[in-house]
C-alpha positions as CSV (number, residue, x, y, z in Angstrom):
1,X,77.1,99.0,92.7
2,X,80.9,99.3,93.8
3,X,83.7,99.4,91.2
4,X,87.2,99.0,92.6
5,X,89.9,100.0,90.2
6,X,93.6,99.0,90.3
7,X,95.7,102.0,91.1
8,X,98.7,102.0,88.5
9,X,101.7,104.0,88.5
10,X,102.6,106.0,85.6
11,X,106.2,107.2,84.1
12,X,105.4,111.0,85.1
13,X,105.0,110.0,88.6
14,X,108.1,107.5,89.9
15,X,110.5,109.0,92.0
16,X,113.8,106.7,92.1
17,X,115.9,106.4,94.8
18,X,119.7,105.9,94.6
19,X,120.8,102.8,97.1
20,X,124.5,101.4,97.8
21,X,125.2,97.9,98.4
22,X,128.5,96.9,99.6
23,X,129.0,93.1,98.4
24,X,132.3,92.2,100.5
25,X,131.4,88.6,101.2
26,X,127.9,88.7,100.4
27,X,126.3,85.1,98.5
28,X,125.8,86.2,95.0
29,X,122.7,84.7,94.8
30,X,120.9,85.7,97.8
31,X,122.2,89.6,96.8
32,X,121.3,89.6,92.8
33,X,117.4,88.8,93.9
34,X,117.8,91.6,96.1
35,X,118.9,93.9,93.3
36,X,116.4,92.5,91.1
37,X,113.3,93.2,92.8
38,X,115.1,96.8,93.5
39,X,115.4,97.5,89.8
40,X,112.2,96.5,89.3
41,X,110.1,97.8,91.6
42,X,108.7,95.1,93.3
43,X,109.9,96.3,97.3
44,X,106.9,99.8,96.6
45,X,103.7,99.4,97.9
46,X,102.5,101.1,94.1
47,X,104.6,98.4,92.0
48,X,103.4,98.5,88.2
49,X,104.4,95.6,86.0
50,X,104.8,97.6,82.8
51,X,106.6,100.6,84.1
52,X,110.2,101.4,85.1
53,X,109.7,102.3,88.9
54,X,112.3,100.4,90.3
55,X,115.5,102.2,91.9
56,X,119.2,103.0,90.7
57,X,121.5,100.6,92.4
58,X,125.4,101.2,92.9
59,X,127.2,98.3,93.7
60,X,130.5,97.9,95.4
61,X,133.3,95.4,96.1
62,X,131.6,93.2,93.3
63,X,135.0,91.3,93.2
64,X,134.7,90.3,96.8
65,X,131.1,88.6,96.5
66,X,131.2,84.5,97.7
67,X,129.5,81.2,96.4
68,X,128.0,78.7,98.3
69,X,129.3,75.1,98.6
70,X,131.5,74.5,95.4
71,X,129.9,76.2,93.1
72,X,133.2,78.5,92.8
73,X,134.7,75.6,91.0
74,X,132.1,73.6,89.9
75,X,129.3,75.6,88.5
76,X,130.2,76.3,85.0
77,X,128.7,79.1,82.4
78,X,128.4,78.4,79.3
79,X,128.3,80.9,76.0
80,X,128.5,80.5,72.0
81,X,130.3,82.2,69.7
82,X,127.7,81.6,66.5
83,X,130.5,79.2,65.2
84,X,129.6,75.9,64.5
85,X,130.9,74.0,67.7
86,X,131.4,77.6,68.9
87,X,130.7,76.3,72.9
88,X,132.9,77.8,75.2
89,X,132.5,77.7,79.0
90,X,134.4,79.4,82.2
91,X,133.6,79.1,86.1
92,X,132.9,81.7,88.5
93,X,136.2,81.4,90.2
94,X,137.9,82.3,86.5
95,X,135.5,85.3,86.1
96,X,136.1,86.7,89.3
97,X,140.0,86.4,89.4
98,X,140.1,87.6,85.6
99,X,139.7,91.3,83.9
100,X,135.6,91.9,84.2
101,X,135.0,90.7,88.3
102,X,131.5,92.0,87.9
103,X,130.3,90.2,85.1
104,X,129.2,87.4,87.1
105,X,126.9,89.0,89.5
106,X,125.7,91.4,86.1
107,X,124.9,88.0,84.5
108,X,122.7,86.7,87.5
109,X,120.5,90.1,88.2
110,X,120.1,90.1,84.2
111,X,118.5,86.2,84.4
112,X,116.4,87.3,87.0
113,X,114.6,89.8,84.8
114,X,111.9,89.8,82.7
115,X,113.7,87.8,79.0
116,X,114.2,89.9,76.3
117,X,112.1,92.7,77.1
118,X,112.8,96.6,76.4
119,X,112.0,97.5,80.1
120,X,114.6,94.6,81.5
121,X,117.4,96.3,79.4
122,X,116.2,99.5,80.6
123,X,116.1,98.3,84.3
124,X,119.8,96.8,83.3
125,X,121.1,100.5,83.1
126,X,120.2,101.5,86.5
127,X,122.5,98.8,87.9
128,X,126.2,100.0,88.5
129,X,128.9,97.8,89.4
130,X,132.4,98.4,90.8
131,X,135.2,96.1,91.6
132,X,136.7,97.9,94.2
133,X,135.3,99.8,97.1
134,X,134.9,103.0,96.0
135,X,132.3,104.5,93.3
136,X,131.4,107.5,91.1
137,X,128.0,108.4,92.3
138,X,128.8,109.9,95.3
139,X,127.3,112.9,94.1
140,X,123.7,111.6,94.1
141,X,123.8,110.6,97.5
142,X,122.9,107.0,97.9
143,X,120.9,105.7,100.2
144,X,123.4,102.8,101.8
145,X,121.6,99.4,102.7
146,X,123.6,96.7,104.7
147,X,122.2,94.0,103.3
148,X,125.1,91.4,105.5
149,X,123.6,92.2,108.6
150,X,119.6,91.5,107.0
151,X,119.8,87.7,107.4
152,X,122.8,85.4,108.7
153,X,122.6,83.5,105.5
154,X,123.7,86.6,102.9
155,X,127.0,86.1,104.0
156,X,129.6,83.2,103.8
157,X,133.2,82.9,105.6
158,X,135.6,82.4,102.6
């Protein structure tokens, strides 16, 4: 009798990768599921839920990323302070022309991992965002993807 087992990665033996994304008019959307699956792990052919073998990922231009449609002006986040009536809300096109740019595509990779887990805040830490174009990680030589020219729809004309 045959027993196939499932092959599953373990901590000792991940080797992570250092990529660089430039997001100059890239659809947030389309380019935080692309950083998500990176972080996680899910583009190896030896993905393992439970462990950390996703990549680091060094973001650039994070102040230049686009919306589709209206959604600049119309799609609105919402946050509370723990106050009673403590609601407050802001739009994309506020927190991308105000102090912290790359909150808003932080936000959208951190709602597409695992909720509230230890590994997702783990996985958070290999994600590095930067407004402008250049970066501080030049020293571990990252791998740089154009993720523009991968499909016609990742960009948008502003």
């Amino acid at each position: 009798m045959l027993k196939s087992t499932t092959a599953s990665l373990k901590p000792a033996e991940v080797e992570k990768k250092w990529i660089h994304i430039d997001a100059e008019g890239v659809v947030v959307g389309r380019l935080a599921t692309f950083i998500a699956n990176r972080l996680r792990g899910k583009h190896r052919g030896d993905y393992t839920p439970h462990v950390d073998c996703g990549d680091y990922v060094v973001v650039t231009n994070v102040d230049k990323v686009v919306f589709t449609g209206k959604k600049n002006t119309d799609k609105i986040y919402y946050r509370h302070t723990g106050h009673p009536g403590g609601v407050k809300q802001t739009t994309p096109e506020k927190v991308l022309n105000g102090r912290f740019p790359e909150r808003v595509l932080e936000k959208a990779v951190e709602r597409m991992l695992p909720k509230e887990s230890p590994l997702a805040r783990k996985q958070m830490t290999h994600l590095r965002l930067f407004a402008g174009p250049a970066h501080t990680h030049e020293a571990q030589s990252p791998e740089t993807i154009d993720f523009k020219s991968a499909s016609p729809k990742n960009t948008r004309s502003v």
